[in-house]
C-alpha positions as CSV (number, residue, x, y, z in Angstrom):
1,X,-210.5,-141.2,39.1
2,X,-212.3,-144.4,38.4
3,X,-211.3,-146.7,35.8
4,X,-214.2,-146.0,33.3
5,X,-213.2,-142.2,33.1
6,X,-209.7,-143.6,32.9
7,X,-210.6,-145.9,29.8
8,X,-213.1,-143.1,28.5
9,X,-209.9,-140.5,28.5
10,X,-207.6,-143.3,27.3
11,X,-209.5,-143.6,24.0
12,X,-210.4,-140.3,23.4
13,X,-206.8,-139.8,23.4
14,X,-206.2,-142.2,20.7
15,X,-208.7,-141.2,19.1
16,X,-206.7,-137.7,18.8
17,X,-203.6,-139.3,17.8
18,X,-205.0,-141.4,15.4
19,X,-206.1,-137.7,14.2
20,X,-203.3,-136.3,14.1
21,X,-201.2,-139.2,12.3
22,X,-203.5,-138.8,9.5
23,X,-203.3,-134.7,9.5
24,X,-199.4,-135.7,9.2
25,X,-199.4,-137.9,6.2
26,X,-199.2,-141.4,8.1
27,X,-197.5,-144.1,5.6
28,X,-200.5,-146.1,4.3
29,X,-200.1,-149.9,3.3
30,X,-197.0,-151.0,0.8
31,X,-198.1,-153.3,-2.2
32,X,-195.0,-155.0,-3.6
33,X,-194.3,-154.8,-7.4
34,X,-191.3,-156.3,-9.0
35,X,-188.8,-156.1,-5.9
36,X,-190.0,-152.0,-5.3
37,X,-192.7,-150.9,-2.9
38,X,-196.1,-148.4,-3.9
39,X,-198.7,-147.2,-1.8
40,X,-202.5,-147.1,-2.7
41,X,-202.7,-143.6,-4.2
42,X,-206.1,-143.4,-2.6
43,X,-204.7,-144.1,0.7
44,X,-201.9,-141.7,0.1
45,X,-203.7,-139.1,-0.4
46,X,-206.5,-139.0,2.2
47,X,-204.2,-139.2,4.6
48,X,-202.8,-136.1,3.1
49,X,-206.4,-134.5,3.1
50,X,-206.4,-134.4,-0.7
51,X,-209.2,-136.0,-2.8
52,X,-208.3,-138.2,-5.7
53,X,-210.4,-138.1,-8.9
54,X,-210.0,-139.3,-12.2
55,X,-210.2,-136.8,-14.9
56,X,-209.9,-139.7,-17.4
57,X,-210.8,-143.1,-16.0
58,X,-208.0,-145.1,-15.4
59,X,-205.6,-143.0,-17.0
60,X,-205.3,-139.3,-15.7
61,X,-206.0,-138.7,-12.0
62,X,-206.1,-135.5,-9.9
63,X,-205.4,-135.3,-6.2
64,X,-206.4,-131.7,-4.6
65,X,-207.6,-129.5,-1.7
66,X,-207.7,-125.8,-1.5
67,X,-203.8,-125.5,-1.2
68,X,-202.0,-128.4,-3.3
69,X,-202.9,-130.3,-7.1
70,X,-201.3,-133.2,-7.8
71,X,-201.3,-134.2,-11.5
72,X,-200.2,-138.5,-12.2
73,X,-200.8,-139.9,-15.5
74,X,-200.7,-144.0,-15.2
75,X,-197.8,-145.8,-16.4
76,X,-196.3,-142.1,-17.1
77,X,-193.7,-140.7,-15.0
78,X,-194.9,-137.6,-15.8
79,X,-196.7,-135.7,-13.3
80,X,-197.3,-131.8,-12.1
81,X,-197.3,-130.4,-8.4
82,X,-199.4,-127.0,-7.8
83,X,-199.4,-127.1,-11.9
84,X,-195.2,-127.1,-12.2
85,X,-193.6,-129.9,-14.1
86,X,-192.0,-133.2,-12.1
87,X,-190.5,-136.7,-13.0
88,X,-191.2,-139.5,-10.3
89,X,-188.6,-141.5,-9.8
90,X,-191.3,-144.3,-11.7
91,X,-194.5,-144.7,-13.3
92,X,-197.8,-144.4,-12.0
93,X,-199.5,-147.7,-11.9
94,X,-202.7,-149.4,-12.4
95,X,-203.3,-153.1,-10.7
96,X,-206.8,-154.2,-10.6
97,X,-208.1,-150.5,-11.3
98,X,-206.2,-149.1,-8.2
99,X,-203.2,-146.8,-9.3
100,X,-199.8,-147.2,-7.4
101,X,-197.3,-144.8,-6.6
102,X,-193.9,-145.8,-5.7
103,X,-192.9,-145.4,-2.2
104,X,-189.6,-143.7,-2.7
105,X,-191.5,-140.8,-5.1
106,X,-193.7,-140.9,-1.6
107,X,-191.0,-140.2,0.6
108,X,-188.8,-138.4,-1.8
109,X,-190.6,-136.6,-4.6
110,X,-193.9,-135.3,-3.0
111,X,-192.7,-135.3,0.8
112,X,-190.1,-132.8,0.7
113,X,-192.9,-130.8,-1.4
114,X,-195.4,-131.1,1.4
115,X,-193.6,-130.8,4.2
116,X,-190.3,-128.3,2.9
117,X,-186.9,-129.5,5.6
118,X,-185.9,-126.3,8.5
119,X,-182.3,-125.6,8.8
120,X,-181.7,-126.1,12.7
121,X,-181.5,-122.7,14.5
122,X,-179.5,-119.8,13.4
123,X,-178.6,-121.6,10.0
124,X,-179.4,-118.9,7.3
125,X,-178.8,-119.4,3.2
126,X,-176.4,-116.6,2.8
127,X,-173.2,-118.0,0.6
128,X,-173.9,-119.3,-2.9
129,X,-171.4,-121.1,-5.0
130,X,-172.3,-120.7,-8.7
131,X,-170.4,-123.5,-10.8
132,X,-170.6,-122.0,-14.7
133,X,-171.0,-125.7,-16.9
134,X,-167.6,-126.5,-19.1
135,X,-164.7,-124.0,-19.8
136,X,-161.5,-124.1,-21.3
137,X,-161.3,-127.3,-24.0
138,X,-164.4,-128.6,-22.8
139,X,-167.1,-126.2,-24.9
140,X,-170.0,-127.4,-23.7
141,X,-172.9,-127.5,-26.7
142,X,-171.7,-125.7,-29.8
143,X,-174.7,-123.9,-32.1
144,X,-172.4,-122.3,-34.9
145,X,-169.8,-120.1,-33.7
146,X,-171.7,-120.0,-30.1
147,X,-170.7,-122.3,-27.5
148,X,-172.4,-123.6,-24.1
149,X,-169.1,-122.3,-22.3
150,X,-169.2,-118.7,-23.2
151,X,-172.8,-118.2,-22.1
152,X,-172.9,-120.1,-18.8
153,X,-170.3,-118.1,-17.6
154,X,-172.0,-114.9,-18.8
155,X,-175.4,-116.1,-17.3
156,X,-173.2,-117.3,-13.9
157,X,-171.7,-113.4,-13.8
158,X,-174.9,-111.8,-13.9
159,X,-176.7,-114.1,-11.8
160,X,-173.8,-113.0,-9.4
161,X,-174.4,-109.8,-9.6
162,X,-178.3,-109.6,-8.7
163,X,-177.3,-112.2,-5.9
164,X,-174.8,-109.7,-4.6
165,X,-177.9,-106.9,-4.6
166,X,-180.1,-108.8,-3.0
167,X,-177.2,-109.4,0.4
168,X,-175.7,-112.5,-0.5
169,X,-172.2,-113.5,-0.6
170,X,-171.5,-115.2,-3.9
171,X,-168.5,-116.9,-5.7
172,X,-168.1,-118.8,-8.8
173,X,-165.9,-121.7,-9.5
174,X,-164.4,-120.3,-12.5
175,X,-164.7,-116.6,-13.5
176,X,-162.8,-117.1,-17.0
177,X,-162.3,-119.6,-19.8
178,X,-160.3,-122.1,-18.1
179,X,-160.7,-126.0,-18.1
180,X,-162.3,-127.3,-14.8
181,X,-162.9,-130.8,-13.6
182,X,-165.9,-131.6,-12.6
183,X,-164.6,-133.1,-9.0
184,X,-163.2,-129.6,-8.3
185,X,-166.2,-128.0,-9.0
186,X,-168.0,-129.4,-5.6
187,X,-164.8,-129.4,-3.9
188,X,-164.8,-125.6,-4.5
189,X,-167.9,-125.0,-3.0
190,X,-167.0,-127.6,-0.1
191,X,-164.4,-125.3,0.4
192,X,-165.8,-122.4,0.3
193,X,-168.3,-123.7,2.7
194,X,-171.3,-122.5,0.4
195,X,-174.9,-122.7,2.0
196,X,-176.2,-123.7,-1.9
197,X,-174.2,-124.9,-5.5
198,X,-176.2,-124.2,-8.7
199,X,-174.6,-125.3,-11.8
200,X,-175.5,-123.4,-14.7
201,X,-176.0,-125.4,-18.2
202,X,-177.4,-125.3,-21.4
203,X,-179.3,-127.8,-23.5
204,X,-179.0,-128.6,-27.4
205,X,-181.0,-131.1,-29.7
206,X,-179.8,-130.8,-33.4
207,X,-181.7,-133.7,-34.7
208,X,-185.3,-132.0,-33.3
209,X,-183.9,-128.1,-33.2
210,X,-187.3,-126.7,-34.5
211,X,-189.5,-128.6,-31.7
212,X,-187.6,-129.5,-28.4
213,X,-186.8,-126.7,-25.9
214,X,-187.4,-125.2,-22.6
215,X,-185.5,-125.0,-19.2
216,X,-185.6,-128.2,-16.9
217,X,-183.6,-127.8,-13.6
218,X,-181.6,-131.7,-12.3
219,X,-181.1,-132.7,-8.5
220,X,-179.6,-135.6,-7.0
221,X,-181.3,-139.2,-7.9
222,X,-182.4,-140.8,-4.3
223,X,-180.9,-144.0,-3.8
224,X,-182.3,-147.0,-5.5
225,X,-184.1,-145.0,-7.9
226,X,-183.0,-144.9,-11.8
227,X,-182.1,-141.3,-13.1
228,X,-184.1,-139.5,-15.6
229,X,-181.1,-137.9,-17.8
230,X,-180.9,-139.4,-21.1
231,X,-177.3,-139.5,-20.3
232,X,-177.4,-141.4,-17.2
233,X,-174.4,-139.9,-15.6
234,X,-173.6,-142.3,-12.2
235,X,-173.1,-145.6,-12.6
236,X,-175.5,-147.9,-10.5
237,X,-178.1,-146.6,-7.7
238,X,-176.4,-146.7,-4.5
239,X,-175.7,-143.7,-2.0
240,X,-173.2,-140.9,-2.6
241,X,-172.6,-137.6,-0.5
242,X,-175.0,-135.9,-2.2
243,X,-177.8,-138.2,-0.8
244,X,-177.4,-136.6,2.6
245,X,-179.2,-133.3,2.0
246,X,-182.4,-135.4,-0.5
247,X,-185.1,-133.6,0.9
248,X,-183.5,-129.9,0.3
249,X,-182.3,-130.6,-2.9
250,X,-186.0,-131.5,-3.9
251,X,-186.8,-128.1,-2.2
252,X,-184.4,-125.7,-4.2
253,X,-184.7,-127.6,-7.7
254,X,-188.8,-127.4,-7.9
255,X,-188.5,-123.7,-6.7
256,X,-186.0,-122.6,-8.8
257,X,-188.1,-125.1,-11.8
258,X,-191.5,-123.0,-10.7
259,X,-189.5,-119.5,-11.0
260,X,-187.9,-120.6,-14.3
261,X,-191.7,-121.6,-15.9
262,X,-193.3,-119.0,-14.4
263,X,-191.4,-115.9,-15.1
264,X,-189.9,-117.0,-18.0
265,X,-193.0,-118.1,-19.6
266,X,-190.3,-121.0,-21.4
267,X,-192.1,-124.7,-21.8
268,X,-191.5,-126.4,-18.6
269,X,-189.6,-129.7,-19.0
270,X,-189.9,-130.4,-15.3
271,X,-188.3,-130.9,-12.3
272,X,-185.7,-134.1,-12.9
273,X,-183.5,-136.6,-11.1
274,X,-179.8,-137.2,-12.0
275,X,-176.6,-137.9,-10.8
276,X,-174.2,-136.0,-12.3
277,X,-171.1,-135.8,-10.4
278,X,-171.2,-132.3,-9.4
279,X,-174.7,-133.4,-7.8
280,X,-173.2,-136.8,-6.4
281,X,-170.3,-134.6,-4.8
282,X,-172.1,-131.9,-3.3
283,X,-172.2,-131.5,0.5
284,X,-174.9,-128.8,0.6
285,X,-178.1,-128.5,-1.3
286,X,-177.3,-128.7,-5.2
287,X,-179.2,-128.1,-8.5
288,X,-178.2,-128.5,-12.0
289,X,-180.2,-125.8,-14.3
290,X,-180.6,-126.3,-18.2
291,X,-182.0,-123.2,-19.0
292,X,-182.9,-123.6,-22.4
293,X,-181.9,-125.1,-26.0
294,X,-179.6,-123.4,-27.3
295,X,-180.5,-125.0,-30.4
296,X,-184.1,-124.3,-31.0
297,X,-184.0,-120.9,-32.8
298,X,-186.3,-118.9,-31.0
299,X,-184.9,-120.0,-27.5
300,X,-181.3,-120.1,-28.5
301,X,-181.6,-116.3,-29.8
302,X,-182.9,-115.3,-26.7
303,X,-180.3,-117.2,-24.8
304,X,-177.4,-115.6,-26.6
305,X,-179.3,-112.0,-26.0
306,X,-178.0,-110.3,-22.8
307,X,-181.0,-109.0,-21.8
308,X,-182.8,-112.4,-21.8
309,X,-180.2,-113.7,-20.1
310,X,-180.7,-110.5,-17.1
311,X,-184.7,-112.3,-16.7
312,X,-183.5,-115.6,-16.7
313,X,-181.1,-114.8,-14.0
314,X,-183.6,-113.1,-11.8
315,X,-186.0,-116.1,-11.8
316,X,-183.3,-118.4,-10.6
317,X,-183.1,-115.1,-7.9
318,X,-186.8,-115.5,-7.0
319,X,-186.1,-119.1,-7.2
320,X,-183.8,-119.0,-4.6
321,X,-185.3,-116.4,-2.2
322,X,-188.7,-119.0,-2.3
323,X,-186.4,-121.8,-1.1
324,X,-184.7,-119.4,1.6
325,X,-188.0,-118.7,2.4
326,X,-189.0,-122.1,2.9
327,X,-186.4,-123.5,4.9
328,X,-184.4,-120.6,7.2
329,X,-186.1,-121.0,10.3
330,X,-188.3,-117.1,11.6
331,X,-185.3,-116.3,13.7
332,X,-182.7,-116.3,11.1
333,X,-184.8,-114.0,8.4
């Protein structure tokens, strides 16, 4: 072979890689802002074969092909995937007219979404540890005589039981009215060596009762990121256990988020970031759900009602089938 057809194949050959890098969502150029890196959301995006458009110049932009949407808003951390409700870890920006999005909302927002994590081989989601929010002296939100503890465990039980149905083996880290701290609660599932932990909550705002509601489902902040609970549970940014498994925990949390929105039909409050130390603690894929406001009252009614609270546990089933779906590899289905 002579050395033209040599160089001929040789760049034809990176010509196809250079192909394939941008088929895979190559990282495009870092622009630094206040100590924190974005990317070019133009870049971004065409090297994940989506075309950006505004929709409102210089304030709402739409990236999309014929199988994802990507909603942004700038200076909003706001944003929808596929139409389903998201925070980034920060705000959309604008420098010179080119909008910026953070490169950990790169990696760990829209990456797991794009590209959902395999379990190696032979690793199927089969045990589920369901951690019902408060018990015992801690009430949880109290609307009247009703109080967060009562109903998380009722909505934990039946959540069990359709679980069970559908073949999974399921335990709950407390299955009366007892006081639990929240390091047990992980440790539990640790224990138990559960495949997923969902933590079941529910939400209250007094002061805005007749306005604020709908579900919103938490998963572990990445590090360096600030959480997006008002609470801000986790003091500093740094790395804890829960870190390890970033990428799943996006995965269950915006499918278990679509389910809830979808089949529901509640206002969807998004897909959020916390860390909450049942999150921080957990060694396999976690989620914290708020399934409603308890005290809005429509929603709380219909959270108190046991046959509301039958539909809301079957969306968190269908939430968690589309995860199992996503990430088992074919040979463990």
């Amino acid at each position: 072979m002579n050395l033209a057809r040599l160089g001929l194949r040789a760049f034809l050959l990176l010509l196809t890689c250079s192909g394939a890098l941008a088929l895979s969502g190559a990282p495009a150029a870092t622009v630094r802002i206040s100590g924190k890196e974005y990317v070019r959301v133009t870049d971004w995006a065409r090297s994940n074969e989506l075309e950006p458009r505004w929709i409102k110049k210089e304030h709402d932009l739409q990236l999309g092909n014929g199988s994802y949407r990507i909603s942004l808003s700038v200076d909003s951390s706001d944003a929808q995937f596929n139409g389903i409700g998201l925070r980034l870890c920060y705000p959309l920006v604008l420098r010179e007219g080119v909008p910026l999005l953070s490169q950990i909302d790169v990696e760990s927002t829209f990456r797991p979404l794009f590209s959902p994590p395999i379990n190696r081989a032979g690793r199927a989601v089969k045990s589920i540890c369901i951690d019902p929010g408060h018990g015992g002296t801690d009430s949880g939100f109290r609307i009247g005589s009703n109080q967060e503890k009562k109903f998380t465990l009722l909505l934990a039980q039946e959540l069990r039981d359709q679980l069970v149905k559908a073949g999974f083996k399921v335990s709950l880290t407390r299955t009366r009215d007892v006081t639990l701290d929240l390091p047990v609660r992980a440790e539990i599932a640790k224990n138990r060596a559960a495949d997923l932990f969902i933590s079941l909550h529910f939400n209250s705002a007094p002061s805005s009762a007749s306005t604020v509601r709908g579900a919103e489902v938490y998963c572990m902040t990445p590090a360096g990121a600030p959480s997006s609970n008002a609470r801000g549970e986790g003091s500093g940014a740094g790395w804890f256990p829960g870190n390890r498994l970033n990428d799943k925990n996006v995965c269950l949390a915006f499918n278990l988020q679509k389910s809830l929105a979808k089949e529901l039909g509640v206002e969807d409050r998004g897909m959020h970031r916390a860390r909450f130390q049942v999150l921080r603690e957990a060694t396999m894929p976690a989620v914290l759900i708020e399934g409603g406001f308890m005290s809005h009252p429509v929603e709380g009614r219909k959270i108190f009602d046991a046959v509301y609270r039958k539909q809301m546990a079957h969306a968190i089933l269908d939430g968690v089938l589309a995860y199992k779906r996503q990430v088992e590899p074919k040979s463990s289905r």
